[in-house]
C-alpha positions in Angstrom: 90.2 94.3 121.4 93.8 92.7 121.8 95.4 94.9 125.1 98.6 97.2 123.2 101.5 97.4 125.5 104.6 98.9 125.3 107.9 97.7 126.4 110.8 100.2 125.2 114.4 100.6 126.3 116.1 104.1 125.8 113.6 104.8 122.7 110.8 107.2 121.9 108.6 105.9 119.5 106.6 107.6 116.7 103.2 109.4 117.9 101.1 107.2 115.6 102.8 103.7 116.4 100.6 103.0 119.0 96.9 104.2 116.7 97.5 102.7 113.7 98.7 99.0 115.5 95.2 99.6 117.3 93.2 100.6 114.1 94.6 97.4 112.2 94.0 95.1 115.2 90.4 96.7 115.0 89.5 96.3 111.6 90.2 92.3 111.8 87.3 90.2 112.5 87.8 88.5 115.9 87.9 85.1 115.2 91.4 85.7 113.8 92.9 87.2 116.6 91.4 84.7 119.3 93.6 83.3 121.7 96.3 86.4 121.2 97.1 87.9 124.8 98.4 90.6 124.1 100.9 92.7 121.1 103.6 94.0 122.8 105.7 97.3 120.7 109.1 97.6 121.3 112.7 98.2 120.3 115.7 96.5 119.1 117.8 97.7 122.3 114.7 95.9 124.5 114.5 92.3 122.3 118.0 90.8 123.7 120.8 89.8 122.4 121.1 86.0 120.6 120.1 84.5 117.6 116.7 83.0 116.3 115.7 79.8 115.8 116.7 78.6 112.5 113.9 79.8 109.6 114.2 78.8 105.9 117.3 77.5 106.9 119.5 80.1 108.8 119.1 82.0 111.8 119.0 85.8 112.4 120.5 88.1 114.7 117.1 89.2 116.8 117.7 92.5 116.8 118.0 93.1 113.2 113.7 91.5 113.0 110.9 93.0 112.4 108.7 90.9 115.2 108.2 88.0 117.1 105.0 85.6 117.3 105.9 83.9 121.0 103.4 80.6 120.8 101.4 79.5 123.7 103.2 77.9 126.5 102.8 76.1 129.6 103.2 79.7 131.8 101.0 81.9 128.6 98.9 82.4 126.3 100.7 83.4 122.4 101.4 87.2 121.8 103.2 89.2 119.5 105.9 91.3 119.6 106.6 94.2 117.6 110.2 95.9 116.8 108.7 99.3 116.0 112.1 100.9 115.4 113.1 98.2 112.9 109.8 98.6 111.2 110.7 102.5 110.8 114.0 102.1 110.0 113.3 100.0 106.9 111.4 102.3 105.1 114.0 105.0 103.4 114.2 108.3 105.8 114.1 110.7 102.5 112.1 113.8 102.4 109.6 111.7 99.8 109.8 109.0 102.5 108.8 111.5 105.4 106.1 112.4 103.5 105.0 108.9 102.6 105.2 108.1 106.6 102.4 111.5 107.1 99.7 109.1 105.2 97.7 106.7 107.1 97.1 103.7 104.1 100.9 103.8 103.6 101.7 103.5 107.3 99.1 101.1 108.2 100.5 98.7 104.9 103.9 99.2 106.3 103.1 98.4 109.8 100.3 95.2 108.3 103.4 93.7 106.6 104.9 92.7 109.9 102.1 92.7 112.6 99.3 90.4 110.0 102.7 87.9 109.3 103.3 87.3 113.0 99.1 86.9 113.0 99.8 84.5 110.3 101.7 82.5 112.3 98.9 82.5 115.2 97.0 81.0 112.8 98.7 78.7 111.7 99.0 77.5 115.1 95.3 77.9 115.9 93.4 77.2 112.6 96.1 75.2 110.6 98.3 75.9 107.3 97.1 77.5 103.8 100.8 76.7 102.5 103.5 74.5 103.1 103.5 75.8 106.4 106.3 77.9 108.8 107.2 81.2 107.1 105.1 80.2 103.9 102.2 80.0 105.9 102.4 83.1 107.8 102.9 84.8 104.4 99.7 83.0 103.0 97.9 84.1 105.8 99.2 87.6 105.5 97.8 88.3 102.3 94.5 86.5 102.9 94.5 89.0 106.1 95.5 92.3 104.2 92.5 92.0 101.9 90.4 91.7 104.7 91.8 94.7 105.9 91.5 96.5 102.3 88.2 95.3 102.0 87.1 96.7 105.3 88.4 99.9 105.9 89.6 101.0 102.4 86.9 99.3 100.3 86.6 102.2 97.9 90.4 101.7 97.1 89.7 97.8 96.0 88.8 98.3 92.3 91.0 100.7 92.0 94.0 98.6 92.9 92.5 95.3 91.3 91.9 97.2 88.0 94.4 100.0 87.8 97.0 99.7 89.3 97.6 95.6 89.7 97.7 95.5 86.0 100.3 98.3 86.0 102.5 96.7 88.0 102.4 93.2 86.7 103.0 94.7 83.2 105.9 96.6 84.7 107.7 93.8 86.7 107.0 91.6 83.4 108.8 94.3 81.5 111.9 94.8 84.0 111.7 91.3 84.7 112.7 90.4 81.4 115.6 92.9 81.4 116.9 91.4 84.6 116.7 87.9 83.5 118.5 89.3 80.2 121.2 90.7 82.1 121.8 87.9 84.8 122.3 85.3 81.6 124.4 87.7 79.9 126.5 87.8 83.1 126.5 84.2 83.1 127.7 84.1 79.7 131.0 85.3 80.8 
């Protein structure tokens, strides 16, 4: 497995940052994370001031990200860094949300958004580009990765989601999207 280290500054991360990175890094097959030094968790206060390079067209203030895929260079090999407290810090602190945060599938997809994107873009480094490439590419790769995941570790949950609950929410968005578009024209309109 992929060494886990941490690298905070004046922060105390959750107790079950650190096992459910591992159990996701676990759960992919190898061949994907080949090459990968190391993932390094961290904090906002730790990543540095400055901007990023410029993605989809604009740059971002780094401590306001979610992670970091650092490609190979001529001192090392790629690894990944994760802002943990950004990635905890975007999910609502509510009671309901607390609560949410106490189960493992929830955490682990909530975590996988960030740490199989910045995979993504190992990929797309290593094996090539299932998209246009850059950011769309680390997304493709993202969602080809979190179905491996599903289908490993939750693979009872699969027909559920396919069968229940995808239709669900496509009828739903169709509904609301309609409404939405309705309402965006309608504002146009004056």
């Amino acid at each position: 497995m992929i060494p886990l280290r941490e690298n905070y500054m004046d922060y105390r991360p959750p107790q079950y940052v650190q096992s459910t990175i591992a159990k996701l890094l676990l759960n992919l097959p190898a061949r994907y994370l080949s090459g990968l030094q190391c993932v390094v968790l961290t904090n906002a206060t730790a990543v540095g001031k400055g901007k990023t390079i410029r993605v989809k067209g604009r740059k971002y203030i780094r401590k306001e990200c979610l992670g970091f895929y650092h490609p190979k260079s001529n001192r090392e090999q790629p690894w990944i860094e994760i802002v943990v407290d950004n990635i905890v810090a975007s999910f609502p602190s509510s009671g309901a949300a607390r609560l949410v945060w106490r189960i493992p599938f929830f955490r682990e997809m909530r975590f996988a958004e960030t740490l199989l994107h910045e995979i993504g873009h190992h990929l797309h480094h290593t094996i090539g580009a299932l998209d246009a490439g850059g950011e769309t590419t680390a997304d493709a790769w993202k969602r080809r990765l979190i179905g491996v995941y599903l289908r490993k570790r939750y693979w009872y949950l699969v027909p559920l989601l396919r069968y229940v609950v995808w239709p669900i929410f496509t009828y739903l968005r169709a509904i609301f999207g309609k409404s939405t578009r309705r309402r965006q024209a309608s504002e146009k309109a004056l």
